[in-house]
Biopython code that builds the backbone (N, CA, C, O; Angstrom):
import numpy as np
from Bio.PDB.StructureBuilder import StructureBuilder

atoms = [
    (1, "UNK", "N", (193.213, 263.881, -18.023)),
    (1, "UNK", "CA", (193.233, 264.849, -16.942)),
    (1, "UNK", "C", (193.958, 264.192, -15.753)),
    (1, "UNK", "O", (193.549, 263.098, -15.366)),
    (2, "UNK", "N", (195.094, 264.830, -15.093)),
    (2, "UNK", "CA", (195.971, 264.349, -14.671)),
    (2, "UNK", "C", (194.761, 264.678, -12.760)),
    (2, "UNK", "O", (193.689, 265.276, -12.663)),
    (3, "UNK", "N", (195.511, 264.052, -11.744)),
    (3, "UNK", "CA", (194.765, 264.524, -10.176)),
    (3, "UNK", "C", (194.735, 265.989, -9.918)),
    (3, "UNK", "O", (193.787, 266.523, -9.341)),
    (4, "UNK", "N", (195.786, 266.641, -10.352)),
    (4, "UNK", "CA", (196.121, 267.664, -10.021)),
    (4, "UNK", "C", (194.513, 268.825, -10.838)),
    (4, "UNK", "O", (193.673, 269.585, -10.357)),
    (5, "UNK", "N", (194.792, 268.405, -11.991)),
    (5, "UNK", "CA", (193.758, 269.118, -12.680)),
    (5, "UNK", "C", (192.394, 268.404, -12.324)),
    (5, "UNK", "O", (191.503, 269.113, -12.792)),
    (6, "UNK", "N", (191.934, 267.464, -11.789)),
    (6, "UNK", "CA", (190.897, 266.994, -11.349)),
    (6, "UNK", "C", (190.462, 267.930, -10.401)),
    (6, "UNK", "O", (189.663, 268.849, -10.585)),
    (7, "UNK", "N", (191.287, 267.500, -8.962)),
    (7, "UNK", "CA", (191.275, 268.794, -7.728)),
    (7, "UNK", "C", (191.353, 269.823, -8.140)),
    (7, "UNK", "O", (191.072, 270.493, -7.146)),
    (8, "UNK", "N", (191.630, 270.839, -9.309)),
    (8, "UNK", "CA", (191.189, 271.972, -9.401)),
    (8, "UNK", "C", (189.884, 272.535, -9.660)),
    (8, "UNK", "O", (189.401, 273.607, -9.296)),
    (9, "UNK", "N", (189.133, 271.055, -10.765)),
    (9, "UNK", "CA", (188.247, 271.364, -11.252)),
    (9, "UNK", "C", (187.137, 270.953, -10.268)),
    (9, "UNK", "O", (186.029, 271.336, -10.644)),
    (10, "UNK", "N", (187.142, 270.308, -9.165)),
    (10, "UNK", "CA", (186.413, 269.959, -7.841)),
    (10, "UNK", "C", (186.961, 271.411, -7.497)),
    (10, "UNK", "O", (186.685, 272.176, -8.421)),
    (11, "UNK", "N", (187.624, 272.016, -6.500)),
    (11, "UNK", "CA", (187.755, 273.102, -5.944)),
    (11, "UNK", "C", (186.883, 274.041, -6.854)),
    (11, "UNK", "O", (185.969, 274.684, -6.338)),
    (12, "UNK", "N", (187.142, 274.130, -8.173)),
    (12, "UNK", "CA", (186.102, 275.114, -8.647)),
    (12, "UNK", "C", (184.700, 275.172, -8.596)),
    (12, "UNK", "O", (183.995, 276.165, -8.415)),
    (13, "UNK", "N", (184.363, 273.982, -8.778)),
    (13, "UNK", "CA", (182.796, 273.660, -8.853)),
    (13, "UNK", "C", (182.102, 273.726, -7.447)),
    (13, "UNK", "O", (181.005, 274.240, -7.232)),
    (14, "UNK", "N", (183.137, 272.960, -6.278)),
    (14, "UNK", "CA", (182.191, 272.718, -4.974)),
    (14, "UNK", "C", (183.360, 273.701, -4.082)),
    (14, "UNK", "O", (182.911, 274.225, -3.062)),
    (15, "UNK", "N", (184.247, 273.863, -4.288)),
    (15, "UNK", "CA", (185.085, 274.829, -3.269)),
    (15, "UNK", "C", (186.113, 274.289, -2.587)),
    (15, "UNK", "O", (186.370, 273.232, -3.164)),
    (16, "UNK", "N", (186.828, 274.434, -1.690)),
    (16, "UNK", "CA", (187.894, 274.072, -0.888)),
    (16, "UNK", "C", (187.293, 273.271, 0.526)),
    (16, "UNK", "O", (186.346, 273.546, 1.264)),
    (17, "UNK", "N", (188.320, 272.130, 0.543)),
    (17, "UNK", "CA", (188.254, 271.048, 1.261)),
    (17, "UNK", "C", (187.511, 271.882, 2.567)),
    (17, "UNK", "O", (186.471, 271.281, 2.834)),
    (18, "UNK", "N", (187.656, 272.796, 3.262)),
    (18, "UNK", "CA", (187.633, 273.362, 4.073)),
    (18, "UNK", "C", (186.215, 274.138, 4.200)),
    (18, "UNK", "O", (185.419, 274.324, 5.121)),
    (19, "UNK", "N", (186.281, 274.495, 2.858)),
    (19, "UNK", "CA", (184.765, 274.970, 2.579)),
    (19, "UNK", "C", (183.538, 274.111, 2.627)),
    (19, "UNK", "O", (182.420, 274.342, 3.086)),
    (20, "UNK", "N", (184.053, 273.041, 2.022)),
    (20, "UNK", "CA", (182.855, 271.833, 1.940)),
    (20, "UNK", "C", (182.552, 271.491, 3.351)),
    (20, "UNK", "O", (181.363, 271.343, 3.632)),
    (21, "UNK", "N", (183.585, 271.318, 4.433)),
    (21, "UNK", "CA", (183.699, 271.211, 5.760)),
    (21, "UNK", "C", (182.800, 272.160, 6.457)),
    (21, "UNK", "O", (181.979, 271.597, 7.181)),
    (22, "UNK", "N", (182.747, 273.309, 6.431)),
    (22, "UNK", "CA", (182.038, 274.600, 6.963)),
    (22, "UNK", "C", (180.612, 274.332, 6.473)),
    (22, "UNK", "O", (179.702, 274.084, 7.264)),
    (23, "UNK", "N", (180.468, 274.379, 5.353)),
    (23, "UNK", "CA", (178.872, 273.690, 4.872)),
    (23, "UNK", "C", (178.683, 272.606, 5.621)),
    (23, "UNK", "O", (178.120, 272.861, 6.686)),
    (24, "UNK", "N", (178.949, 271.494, 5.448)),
    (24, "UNK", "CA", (178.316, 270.638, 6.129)),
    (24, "UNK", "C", (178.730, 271.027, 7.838)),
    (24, "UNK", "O", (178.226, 270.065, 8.417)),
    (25, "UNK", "N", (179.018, 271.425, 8.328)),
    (25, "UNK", "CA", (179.354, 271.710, 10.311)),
    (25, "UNK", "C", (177.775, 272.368, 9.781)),
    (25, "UNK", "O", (176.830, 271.581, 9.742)),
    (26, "UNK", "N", (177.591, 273.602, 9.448)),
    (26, "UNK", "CA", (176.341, 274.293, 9.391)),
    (26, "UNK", "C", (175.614, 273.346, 8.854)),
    (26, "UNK", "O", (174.806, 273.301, 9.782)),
    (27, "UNK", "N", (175.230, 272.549, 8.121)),
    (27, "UNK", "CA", (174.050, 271.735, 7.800)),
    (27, "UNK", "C", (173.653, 271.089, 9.047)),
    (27, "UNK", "O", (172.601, 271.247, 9.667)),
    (28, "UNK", "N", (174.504, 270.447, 9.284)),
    (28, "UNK", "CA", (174.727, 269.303, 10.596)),
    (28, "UNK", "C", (173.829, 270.145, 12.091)),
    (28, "UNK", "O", (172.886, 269.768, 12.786)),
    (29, "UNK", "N", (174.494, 271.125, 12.099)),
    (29, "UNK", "CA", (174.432, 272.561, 13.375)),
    (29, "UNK", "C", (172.342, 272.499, 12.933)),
    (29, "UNK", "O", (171.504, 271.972, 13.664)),
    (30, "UNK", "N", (171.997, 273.342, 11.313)),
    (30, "UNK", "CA", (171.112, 273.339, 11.680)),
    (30, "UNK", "C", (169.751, 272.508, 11.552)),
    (30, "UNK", "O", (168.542, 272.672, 11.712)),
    (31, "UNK", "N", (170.670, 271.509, 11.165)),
    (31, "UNK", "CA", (169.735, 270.182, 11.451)),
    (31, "UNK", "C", (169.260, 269.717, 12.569)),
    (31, "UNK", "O", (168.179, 269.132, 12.641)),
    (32, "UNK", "N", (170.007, 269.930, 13.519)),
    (32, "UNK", "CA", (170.076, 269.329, 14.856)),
    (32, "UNK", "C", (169.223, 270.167, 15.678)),
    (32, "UNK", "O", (168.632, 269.880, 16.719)),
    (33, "UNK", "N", (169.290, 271.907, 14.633)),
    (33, "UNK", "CA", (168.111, 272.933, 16.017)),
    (33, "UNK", "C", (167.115, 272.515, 15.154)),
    (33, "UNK", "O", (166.037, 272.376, 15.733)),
    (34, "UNK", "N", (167.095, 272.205, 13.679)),
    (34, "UNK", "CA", (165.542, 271.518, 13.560)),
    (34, "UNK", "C", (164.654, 270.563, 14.459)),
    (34, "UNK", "O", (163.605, 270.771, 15.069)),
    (35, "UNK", "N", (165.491, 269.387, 14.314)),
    (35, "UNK", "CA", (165.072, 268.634, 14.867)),
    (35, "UNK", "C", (164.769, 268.623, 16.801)),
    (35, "UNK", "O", (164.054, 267.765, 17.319)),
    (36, "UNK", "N", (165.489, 269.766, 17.634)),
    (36, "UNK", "CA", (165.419, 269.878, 18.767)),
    (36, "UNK", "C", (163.899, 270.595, 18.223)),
    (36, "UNK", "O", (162.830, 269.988, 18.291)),
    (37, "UNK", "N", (163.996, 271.523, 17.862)),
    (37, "UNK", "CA", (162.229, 272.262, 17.742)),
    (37, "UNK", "C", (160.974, 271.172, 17.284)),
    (37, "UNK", "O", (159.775, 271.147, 17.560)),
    (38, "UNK", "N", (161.687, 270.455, 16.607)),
    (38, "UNK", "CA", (160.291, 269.490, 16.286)),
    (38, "UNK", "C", (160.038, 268.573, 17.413)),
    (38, "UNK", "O", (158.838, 268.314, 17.505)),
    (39, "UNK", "N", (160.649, 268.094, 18.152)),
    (39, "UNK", "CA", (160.524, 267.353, 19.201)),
    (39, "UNK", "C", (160.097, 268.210, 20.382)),
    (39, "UNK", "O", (159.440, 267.509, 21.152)),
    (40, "UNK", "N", (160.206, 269.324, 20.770)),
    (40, "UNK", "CA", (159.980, 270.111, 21.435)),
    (40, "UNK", "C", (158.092, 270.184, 21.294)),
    (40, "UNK", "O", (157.218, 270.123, 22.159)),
    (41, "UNK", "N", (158.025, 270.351, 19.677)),
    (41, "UNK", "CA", (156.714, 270.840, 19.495)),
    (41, "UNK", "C", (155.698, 269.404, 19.422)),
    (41, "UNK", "O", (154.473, 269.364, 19.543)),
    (42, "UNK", "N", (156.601, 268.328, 19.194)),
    (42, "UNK", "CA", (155.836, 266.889, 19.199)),
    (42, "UNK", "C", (155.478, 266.737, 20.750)),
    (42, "UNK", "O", (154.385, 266.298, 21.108)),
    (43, "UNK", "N", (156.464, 267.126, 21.633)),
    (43, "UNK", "CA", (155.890, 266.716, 23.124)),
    (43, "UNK", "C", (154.984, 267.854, 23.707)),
    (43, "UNK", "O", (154.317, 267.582, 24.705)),
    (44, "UNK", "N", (154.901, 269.202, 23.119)),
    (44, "UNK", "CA", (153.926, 269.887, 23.302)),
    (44, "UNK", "C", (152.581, 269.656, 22.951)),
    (44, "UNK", "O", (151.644, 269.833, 23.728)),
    (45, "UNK", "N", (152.473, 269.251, 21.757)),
    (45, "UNK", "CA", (151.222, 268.646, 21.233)),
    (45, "UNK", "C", (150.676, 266.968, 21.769)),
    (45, "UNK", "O", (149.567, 266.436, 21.750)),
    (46, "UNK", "N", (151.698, 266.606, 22.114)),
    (46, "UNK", "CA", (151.410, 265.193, 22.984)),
    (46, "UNK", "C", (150.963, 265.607, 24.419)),
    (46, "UNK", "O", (150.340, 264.782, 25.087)),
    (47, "UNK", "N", (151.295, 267.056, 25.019)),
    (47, "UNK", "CA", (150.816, 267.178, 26.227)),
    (47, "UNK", "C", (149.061, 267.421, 25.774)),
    (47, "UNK", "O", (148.163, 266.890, 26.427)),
    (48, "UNK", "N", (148.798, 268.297, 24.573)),
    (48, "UNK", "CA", (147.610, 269.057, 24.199)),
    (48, "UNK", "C", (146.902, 267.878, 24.136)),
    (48, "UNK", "O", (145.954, 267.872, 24.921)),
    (49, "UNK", "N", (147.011, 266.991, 23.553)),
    (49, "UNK", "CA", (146.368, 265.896, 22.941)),
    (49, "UNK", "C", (145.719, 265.270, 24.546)),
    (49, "UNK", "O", (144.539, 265.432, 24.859)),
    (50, "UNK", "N", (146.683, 264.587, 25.392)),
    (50, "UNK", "CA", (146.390, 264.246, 26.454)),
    (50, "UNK", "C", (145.143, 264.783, 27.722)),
    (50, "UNK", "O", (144.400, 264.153, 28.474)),
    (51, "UNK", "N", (145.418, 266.450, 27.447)),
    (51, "UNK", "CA", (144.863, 267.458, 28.082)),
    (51, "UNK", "C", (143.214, 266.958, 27.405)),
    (51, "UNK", "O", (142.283, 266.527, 28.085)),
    (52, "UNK", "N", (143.215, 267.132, 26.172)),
    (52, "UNK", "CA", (141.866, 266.869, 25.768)),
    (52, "UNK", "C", (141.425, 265.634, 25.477)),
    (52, "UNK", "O", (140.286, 265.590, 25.013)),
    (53, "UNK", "N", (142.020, 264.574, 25.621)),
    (53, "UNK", "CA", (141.172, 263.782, 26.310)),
    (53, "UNK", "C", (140.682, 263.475, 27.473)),
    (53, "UNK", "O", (139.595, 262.914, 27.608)),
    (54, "UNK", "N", (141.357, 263.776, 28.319)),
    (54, "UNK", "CA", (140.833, 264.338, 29.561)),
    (54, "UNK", "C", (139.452, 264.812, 29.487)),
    (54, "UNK", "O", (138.468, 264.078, 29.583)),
    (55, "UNK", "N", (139.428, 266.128, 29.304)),
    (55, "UNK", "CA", (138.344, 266.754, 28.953)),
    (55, "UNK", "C", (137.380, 266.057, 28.466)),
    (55, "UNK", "O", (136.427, 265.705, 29.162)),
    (56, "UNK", "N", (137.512, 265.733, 27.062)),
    (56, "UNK", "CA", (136.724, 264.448, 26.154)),
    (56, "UNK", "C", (136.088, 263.275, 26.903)),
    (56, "UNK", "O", (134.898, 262.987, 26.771)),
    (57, "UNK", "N", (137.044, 262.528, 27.796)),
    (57, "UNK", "CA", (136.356, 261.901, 28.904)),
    (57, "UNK", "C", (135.511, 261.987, 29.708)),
    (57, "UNK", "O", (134.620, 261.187, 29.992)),
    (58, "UNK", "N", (135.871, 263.471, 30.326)),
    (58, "UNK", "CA", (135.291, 264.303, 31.250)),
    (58, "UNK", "C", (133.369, 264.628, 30.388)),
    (58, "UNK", "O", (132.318, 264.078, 30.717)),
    (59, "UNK", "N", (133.431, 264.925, 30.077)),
    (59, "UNK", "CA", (132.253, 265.187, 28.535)),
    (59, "UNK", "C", (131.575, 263.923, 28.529)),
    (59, "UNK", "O", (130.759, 263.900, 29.450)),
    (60, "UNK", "N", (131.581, 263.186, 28.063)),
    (60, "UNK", "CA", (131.099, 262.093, 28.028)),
    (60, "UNK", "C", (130.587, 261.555, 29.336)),
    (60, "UNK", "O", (129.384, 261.615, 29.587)),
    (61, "UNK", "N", (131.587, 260.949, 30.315)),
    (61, "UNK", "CA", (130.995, 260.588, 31.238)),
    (61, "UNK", "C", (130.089, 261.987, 31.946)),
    (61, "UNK", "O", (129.073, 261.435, 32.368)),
    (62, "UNK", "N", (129.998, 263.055, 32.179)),
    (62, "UNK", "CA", (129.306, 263.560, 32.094)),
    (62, "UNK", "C", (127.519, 263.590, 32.082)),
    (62, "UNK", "O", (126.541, 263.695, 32.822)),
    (63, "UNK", "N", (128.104, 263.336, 30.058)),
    (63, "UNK", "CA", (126.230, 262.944, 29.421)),
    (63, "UNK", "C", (126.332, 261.518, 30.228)),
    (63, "UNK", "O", (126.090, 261.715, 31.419)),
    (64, "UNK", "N", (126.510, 260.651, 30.048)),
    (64, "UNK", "CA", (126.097, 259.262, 30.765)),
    (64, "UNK", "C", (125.573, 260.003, 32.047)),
    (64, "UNK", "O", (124.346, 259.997, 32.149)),
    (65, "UNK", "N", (126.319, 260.689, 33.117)),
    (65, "UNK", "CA", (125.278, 260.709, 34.295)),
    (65, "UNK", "C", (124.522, 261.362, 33.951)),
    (65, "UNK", "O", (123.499, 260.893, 34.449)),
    (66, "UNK", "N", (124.181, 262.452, 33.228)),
    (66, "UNK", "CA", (123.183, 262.953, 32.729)),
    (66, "UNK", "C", (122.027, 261.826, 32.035)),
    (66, "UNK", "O", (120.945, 261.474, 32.507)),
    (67, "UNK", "N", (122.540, 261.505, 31.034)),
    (67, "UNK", "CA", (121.484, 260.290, 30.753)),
    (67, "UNK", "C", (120.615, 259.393, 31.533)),
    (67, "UNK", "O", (119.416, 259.157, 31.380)),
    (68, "UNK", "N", (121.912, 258.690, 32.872)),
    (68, "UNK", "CA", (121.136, 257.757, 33.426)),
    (68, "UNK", "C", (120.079, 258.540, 34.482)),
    (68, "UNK", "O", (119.057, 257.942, 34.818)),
    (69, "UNK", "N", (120.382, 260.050, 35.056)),
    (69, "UNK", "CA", (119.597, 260.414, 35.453)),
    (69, "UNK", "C", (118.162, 260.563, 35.232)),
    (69, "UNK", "O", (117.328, 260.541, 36.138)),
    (70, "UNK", "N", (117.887, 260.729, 33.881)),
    (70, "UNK", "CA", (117.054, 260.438, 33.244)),
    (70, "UNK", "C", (115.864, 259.144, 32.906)),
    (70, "UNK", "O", (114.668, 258.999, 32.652)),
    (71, "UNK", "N", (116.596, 258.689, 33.022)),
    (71, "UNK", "CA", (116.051, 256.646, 32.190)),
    (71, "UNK", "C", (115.092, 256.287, 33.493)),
    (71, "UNK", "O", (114.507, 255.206, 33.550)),
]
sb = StructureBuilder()
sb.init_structure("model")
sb.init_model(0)
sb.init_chain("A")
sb.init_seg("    ")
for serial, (resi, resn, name, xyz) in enumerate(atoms, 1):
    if name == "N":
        sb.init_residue(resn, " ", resi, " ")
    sb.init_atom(name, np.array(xyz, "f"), 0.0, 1.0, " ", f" {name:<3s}", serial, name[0])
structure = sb.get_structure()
C-alpha cells in the first residue's frame, strides 16, 4: 500500500485533516467549560463547607457554655 492509498484509507476511517481538527477545537472548547464548572462548583462547596463549620463551632462552643453553666 503505497502513502497515497494509506491517506485515503485514514481519511475514510477518521475523516479529513480538517475534520479531525474541528473535533478536537470542540473537545478542547468543551473540556475547558467542563472544567470552568467544576471549579466553579469546588469553590462553591468550599464556601458551604466553611459556612458550616462555622456554625459547627458555633454549636459546640455553645453546649460547653451550656455545660459549664451547669457543673
Amino acid at each position: 500500500m503505497n502513502l497515497e492509498e494509506r491517506m485515503t484509507a485514514i481519511e475514510k476511517a477518521y475523516g479529513t485533516q480538517s475534520d479531525l481538527m474541528r473535533e478536537l477545537r470542540n473537545a478542547v472548547t468543551v473540556t475547558g467549560e467542563w472544567l470552568a464548572q467544576q471549579e466553579a462548583e469546588r469553590r462553591e462547596h468550599a464556601e458551604l463547607m466553611k459556612n458550616l463549620d462555622v456554625r459547627i463551632a458555633d454549636l459546640v462552643s455553645g453546649f460547653g457554655a451550656l455545660i459549664a453553666r451547669y457543673k
